[in-house]
C-alpha positions as a Python dict, from the first residue, in 0.01 Angstrom:
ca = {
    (1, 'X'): (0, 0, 0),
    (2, 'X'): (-294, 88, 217),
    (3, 'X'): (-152, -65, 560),
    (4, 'X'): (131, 188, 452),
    (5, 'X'): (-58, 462, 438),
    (6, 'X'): (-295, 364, 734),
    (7, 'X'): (72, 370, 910),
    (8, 'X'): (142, 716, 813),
    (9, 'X'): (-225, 848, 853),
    (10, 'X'): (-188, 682, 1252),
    (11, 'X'): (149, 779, 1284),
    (12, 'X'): (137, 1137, 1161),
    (13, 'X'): (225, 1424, 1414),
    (14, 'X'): (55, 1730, 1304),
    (15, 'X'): (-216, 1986, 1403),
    (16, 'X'): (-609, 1896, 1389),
    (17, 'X'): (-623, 2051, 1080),
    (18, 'X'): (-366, 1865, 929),
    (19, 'X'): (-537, 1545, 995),
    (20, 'X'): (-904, 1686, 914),
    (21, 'X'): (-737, 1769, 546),
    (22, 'X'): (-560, 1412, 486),
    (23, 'X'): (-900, 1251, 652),
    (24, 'X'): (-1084, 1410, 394),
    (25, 'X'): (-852, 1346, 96),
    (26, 'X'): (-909, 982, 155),
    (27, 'X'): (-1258, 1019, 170),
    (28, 'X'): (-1272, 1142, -183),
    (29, 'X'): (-1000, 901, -324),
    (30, 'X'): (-1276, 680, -468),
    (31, 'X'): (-1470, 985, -601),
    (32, 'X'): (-1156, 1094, -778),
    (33, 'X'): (-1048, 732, -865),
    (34, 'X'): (-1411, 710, -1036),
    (35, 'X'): (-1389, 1060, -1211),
    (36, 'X'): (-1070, 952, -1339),
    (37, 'X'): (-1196, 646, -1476),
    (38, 'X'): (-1501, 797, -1656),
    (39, 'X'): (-1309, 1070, -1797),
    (40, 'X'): (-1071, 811, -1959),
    (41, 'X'): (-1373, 680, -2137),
    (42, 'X'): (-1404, 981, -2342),
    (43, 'X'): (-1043, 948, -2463),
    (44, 'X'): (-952, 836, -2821),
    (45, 'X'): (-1051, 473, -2941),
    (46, 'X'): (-849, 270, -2791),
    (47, 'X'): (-692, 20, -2986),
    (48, 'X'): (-615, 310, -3233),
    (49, 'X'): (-535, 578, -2969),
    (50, 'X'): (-229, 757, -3052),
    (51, 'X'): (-178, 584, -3383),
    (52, 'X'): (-185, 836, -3730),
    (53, 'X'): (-245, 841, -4090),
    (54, 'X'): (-180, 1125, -4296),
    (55, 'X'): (-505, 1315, -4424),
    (56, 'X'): (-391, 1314, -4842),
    (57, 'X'): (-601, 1645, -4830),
    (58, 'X'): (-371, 1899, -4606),
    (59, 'X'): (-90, 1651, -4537),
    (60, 'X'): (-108, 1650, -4148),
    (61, 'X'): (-114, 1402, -3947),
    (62, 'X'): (-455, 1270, -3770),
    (63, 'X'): (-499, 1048, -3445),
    (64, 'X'): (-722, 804, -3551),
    (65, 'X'): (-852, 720, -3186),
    (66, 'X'): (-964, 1053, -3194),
    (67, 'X'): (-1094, 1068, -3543),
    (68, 'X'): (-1342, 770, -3441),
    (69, 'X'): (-1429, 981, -3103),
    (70, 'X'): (-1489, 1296, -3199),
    (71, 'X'): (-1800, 1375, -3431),
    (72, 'X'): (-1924, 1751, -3444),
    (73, 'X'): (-2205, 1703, -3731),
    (74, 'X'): (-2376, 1289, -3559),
    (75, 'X'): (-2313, 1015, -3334),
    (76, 'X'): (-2149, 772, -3544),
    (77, 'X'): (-1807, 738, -3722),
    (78, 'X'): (-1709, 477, -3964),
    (79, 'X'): (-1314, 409, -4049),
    (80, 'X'): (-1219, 156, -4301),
    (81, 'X'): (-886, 43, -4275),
    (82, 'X'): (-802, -53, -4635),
    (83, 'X'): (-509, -227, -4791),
    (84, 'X'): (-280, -139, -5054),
    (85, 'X'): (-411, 109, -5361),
    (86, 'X'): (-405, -201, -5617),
    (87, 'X'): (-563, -504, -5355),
    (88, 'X'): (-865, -676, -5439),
    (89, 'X'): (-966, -584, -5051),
    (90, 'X'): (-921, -180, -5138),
    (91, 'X'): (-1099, -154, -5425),
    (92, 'X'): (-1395, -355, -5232),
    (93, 'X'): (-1406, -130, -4983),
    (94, 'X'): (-1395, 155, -5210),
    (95, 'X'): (-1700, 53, -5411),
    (96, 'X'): (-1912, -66, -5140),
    (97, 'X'): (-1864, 282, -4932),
    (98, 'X'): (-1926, 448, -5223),
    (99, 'X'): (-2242, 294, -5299),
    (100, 'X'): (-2345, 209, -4897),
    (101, 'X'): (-2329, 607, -4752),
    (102, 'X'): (-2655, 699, -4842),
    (103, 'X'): (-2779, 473, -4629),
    (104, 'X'): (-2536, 450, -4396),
    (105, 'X'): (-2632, 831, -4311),
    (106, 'X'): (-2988, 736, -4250),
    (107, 'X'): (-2850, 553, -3935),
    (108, 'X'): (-2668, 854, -3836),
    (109, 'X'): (-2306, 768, -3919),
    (110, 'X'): (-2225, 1130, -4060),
    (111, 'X'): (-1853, 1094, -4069),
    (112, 'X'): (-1646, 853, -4301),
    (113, 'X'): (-1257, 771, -4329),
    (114, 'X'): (-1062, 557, -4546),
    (115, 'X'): (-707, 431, -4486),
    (116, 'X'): (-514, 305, -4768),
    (117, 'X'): (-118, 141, -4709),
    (118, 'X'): (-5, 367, -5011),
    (119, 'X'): (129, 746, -5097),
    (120, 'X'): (-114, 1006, -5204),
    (121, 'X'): (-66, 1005, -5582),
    (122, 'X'): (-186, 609, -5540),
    (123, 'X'): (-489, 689, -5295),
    (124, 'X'): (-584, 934, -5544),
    (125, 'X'): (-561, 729, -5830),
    (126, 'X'): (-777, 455, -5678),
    (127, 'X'): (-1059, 707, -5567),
    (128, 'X'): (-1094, 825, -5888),
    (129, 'X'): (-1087, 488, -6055),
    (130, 'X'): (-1418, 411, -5806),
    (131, 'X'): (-1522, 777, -5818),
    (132, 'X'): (-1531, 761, -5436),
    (133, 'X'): (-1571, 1125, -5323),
    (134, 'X'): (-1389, 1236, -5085),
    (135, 'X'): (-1259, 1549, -4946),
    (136, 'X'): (-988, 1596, -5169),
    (137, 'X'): (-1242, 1703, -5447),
    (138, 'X'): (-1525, 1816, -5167),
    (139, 'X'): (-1698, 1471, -5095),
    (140, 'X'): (-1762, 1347, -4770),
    (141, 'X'): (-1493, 1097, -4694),
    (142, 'X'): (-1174, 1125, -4555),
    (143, 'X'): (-883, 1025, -4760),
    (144, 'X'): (-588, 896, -4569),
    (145, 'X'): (-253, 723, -4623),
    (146, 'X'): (-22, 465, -4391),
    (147, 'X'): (211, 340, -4664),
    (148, 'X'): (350, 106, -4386),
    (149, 'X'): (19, 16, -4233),
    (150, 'X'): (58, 42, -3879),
    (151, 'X'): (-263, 172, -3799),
    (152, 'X'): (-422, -175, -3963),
    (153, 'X'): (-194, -379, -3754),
    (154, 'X'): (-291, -202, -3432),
    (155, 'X'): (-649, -225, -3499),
    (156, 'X'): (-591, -585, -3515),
    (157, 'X'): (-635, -670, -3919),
    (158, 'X'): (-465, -1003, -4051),
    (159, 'X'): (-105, -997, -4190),
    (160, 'X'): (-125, -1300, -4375),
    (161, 'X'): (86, -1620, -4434),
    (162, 'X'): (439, -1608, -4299),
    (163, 'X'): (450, -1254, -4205),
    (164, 'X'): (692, -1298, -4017),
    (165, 'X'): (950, -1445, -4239),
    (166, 'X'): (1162, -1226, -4397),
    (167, 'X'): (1347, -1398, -4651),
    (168, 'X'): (1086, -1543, -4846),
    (169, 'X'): (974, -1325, -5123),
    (170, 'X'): (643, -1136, -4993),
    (171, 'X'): (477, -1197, -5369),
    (172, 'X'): (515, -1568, -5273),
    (173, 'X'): (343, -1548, -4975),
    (174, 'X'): (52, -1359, -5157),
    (175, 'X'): (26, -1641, -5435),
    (176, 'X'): (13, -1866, -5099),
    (177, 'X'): (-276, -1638, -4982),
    (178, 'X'): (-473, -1715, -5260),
    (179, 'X'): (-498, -2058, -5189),
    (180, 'X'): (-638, -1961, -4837),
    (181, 'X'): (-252, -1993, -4659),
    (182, 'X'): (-301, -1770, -4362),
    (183, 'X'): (-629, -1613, -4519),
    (184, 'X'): (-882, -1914, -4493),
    (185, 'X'): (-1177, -1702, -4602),
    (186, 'X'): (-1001, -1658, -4975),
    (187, 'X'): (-1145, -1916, -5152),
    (188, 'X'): (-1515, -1959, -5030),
    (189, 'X'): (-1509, -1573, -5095),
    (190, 'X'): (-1381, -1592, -5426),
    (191, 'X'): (-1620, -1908, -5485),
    (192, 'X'): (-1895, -1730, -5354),
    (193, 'X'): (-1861, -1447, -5673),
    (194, 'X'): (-1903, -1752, -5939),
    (195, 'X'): (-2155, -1901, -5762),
    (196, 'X'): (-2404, -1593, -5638),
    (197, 'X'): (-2584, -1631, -5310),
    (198, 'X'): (-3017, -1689, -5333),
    (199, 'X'): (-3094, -1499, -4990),
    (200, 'X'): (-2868, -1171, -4929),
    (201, 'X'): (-2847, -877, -5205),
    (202, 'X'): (-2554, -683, -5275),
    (203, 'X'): (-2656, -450, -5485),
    (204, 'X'): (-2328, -248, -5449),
    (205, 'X'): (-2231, -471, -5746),
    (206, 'X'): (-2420, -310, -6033),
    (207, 'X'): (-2358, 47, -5916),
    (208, 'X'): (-1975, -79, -5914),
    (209, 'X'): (-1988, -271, -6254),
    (210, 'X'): (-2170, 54, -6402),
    (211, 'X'): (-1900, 294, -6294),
    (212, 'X'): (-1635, 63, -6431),
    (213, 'X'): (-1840, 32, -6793),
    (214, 'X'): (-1880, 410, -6791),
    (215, 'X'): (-1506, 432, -6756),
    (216, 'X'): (-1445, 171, -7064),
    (217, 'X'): (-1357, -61, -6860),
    (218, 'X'): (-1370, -455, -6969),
    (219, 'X'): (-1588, -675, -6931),
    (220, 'X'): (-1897, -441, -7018),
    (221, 'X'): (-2133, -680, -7171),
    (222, 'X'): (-2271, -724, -6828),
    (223, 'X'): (-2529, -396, -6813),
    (224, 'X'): (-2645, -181, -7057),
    (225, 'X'): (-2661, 191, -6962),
    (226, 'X'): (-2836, 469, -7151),
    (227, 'X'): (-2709, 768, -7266),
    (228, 'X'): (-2690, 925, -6917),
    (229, 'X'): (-2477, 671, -6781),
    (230, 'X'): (-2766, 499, -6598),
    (231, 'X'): (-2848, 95, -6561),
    (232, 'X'): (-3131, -9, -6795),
    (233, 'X'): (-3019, -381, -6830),
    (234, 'X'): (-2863, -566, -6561),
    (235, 'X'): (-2771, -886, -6831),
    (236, 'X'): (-2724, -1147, -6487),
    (237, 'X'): (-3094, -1122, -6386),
    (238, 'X'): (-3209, -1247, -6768),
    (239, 'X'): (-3030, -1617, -6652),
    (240, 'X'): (-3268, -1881, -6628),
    (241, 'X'): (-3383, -1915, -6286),
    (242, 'X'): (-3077, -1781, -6120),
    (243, 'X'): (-3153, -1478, -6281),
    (244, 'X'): (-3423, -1394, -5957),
    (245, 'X'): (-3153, -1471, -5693),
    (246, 'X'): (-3037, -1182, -5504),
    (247, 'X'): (-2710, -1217, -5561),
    (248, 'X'): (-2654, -1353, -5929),
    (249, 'X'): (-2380, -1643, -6023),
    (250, 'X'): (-2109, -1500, -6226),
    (251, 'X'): (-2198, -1150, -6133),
    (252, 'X'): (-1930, -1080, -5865),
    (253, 'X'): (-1702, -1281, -6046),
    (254, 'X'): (-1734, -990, -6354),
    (255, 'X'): (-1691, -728, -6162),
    (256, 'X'): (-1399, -856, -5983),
    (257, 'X'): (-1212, -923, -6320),
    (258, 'X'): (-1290, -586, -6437),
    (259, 'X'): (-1157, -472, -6141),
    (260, 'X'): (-828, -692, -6185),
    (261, 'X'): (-785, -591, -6530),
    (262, 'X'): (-845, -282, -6578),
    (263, 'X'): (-797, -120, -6216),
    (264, 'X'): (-472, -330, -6090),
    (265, 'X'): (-290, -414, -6358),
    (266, 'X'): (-346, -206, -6560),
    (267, 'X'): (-248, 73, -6342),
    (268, 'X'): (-5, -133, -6107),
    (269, 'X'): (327, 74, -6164),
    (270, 'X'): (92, 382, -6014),
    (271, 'X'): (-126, 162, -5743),
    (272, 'X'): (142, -151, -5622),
    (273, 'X'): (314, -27, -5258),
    (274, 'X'): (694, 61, -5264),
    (275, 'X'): (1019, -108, -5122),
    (276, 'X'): (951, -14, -4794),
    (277, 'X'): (601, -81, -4780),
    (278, 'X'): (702, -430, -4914),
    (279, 'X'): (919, -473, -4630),
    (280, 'X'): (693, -347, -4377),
    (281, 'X'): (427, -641, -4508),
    (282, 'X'): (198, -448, -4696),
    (283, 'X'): (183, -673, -4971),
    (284, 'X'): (21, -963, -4764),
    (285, 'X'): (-173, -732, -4482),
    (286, 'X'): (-551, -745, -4466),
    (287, 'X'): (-781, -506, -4372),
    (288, 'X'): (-1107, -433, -4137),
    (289, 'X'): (-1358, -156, -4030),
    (290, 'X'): (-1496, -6, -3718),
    (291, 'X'): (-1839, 222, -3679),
    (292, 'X'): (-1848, 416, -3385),
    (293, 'X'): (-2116, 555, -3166),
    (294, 'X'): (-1941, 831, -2965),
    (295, 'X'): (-2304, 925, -2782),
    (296, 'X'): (-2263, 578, -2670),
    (297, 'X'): (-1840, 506, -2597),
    (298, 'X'): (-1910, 183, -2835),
    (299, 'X'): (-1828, -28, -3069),
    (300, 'X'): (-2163, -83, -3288),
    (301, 'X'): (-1992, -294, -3560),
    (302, 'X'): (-1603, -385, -3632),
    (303, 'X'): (-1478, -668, -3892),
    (304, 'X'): (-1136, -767, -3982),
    (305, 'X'): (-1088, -974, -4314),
    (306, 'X'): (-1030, -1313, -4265),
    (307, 'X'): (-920, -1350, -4608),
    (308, 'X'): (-853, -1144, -4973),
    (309, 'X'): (-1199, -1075, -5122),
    (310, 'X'): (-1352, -1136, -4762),
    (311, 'X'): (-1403, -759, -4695),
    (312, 'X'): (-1683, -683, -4476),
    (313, 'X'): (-2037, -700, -4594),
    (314, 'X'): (-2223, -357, -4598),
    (315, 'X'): (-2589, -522, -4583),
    (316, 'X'): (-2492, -659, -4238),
    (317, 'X'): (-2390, -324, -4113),
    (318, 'X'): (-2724, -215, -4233),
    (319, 'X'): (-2921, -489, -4006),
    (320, 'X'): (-2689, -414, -3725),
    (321, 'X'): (-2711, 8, -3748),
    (322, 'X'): (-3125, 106, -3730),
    (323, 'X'): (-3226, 404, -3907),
    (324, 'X'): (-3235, 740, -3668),
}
């Protein structure tokens, strides 16, 4: 290409001025090759550029690229990319962003979004379950919907075992799943609730168990709250000498039933994803998060689950984020 245009520069049969303007267009081509390049960087996140969820607030569409780019009130943006309304991975995601944004503010991440692979009534339904607040009833997350979920697959998230086989039943490749099929992070995650964990905290747990006690939901036996709804007796850190771990055995584990009882079954006909959201692979799709600092065009932390139950762990985010 640039013997041809040497060719037409040498070639050319004009006036002086003719070649003074085409000498001096090539002399810029690298500045304007450069500005081009630099002005891309400020486009929309790109593995999500161009791709949309559906804000459950005013029912328009929003580019998620530019959702992560674009942050009037900080520097940082976090997006989770949740599953369906009723998956053990949603209602994770939902509790832990409930009880991380406090501090996740402190490190300047001022604006939050949440994708769930269901219709509104279900997203609905699950944040109030959690009593995430989000801007449907003025809190400060962003409620959105992909009943298919695209935007998870073009972030990159896991689709799980056999995704691509059609005829087998998709609630057959879920019972697969749990046995770590095409999700090998399943069981040590689910493991890791019975067992506890001596050196990291999570103390998204309690706050989650409490919500889920002062909504009567079962088991309860684990805390006792006081008449303001408040955590006077956390029941796991009376065990003998596991009881001082910072994660307690068995404590996940509770909360996770409770959250199996009494949030997905119990309101599966309202939470599980339709026909064509079972087609589309919902059913067996994991999900992931991104925070990003649009001061800096980066990445500053991104996690896709490797398994169900293996959503991403807020404390980490913490060490990797510093306070601003």
């Amino acid at each position: 290409a640039s013997s041809k245009l040497v060719s037409i520069v040498i070639g050319i049969k004009q006036t002086p001025l003719s070649y003074t303007i085409i000498m001096r267009s090539l002399l810029l081509l690298p500045a304007t090759l450069l500005a081009s390049t630099l002005q891309g960087g400020t486009d929309a996140f790109a593995p999500l550029a161009g791709v949309s969820a559906k804000s459950v607030k005013s029912n328009e569409n929003v580019d998620l690229g530019n959702f992560l780019k674009t942050n009037d009130g900080g520097d940082k943006t976090m997006l989770v990319l949740g599953t369906y309304a009723a998956d053990f991975n949603a209602v994770e995601y939902a509790q832990r962003l409930r009880y991380y944004m406090p501090e996740l503010q402190k490190r300047g991440i001022s604006k939050f979004g949440i994708v769930l692979n269901c219709e509104a009534d279900a997203a609905l339904k699950l944040v109030d379950l959690v009593d995430l607040p989000c801007d449907t009833s003025e809190g400060a997350v962003t409620l959105m919907i992909d009943p298919t979920g695209q935007a998870g697959r073009k972030f990159g998230v896991g689709t799980g075992w056999r995704s691509d086989d059609e005829e087998m039943s998709p609630y057959l490749k879920l019972f697969g799943m749990l046995f770590g099929l095409g999700a090998w992070a399943t069981l040590p995650a689910v493991i890791g609730g019975y067992i506890g964990n001596p050196f990291t905290a999570q103390p998204w747990i309690e706050d989650a168990m409490a919500v889920g006690i002062r909504k009567k939901r079962w088991p309860d036996n684990g805390l006792e709250l006081n008449d303001s709804g408040d955590v006077v007796v956390n029941k796991f850190q009376e065990l003998p000498v596991v009881g001082e771990w910072k994660r307690r055995p068995l404590e996940l584990a509770t909360l996770r039933l409770q959250n199996m009882i009494d949030i997905s079954i119990k309101n599966w006909k309202e939470l599980a994803p339709k026909d064509d959201a079972l087609k589309a692979g919902v059913l067996t799709q994991l999900g992931g998060c991104v925070v990003f600092d649009s001061t800096k065009d980066a990445v500053v932390f991104e996690w896709k689950d490797p398994g169900i139950c293996a959503v991403a762990n807020f404390e980490n985010i913490l060490e990797k984020v510093p306070v601003v």
